[in-house]
C-alpha positions in Angstrom: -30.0 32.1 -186.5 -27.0 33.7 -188.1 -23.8 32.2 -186.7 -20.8 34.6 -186.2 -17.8 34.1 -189.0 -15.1 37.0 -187.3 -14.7 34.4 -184.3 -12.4 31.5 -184.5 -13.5 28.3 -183.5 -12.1 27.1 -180.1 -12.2 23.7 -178.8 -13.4 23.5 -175.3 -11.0 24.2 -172.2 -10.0 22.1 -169.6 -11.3 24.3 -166.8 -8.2 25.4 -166.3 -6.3 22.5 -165.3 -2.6 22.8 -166.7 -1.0 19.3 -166.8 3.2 20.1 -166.0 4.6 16.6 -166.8 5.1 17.6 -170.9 6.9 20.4 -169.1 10.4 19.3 -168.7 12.3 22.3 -165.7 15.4 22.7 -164.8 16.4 22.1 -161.1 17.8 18.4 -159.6 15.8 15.3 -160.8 15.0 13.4 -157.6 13.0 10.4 -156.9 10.1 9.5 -155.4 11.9 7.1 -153.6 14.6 9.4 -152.2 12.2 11.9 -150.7 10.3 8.8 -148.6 13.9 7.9 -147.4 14.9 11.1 -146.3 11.4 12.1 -144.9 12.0 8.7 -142.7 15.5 9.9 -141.8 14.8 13.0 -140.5 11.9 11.9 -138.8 14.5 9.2 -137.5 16.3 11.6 -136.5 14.6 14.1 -134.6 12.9 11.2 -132.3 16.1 10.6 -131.4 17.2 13.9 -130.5 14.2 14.1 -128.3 15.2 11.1 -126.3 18.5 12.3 -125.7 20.3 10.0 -127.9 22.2 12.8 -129.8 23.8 15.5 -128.1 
């Protein structure tokens, strides 16, 4: 069998999966951390306002 020379050799994909962390963006940097807290907070919060607590 004759193998094809006007091809380049390519290794083999990922199936398309793109990894983003060697990507750095710009935007604010927040932690993991933060986002739990603030999730809690609002969740917090909103229980109380159906009580009747606030307002």
């Amino acid at each position: 069998m004759v193998k094809r020379k006007d091809r380049p050799y390519l290794p083999s994909s990922t199936a398309g999966i793109i990894r983003y962390t060697d990507v750095e963006s710009k935007g604010p940097k927040i932690k993991p951390e933060h986002v739990i807290i603030g999730t809690l907070g609002l969740v917090l919060f909103v229980i109380l306002l159906k009580m009747g607590f606030i307002i």
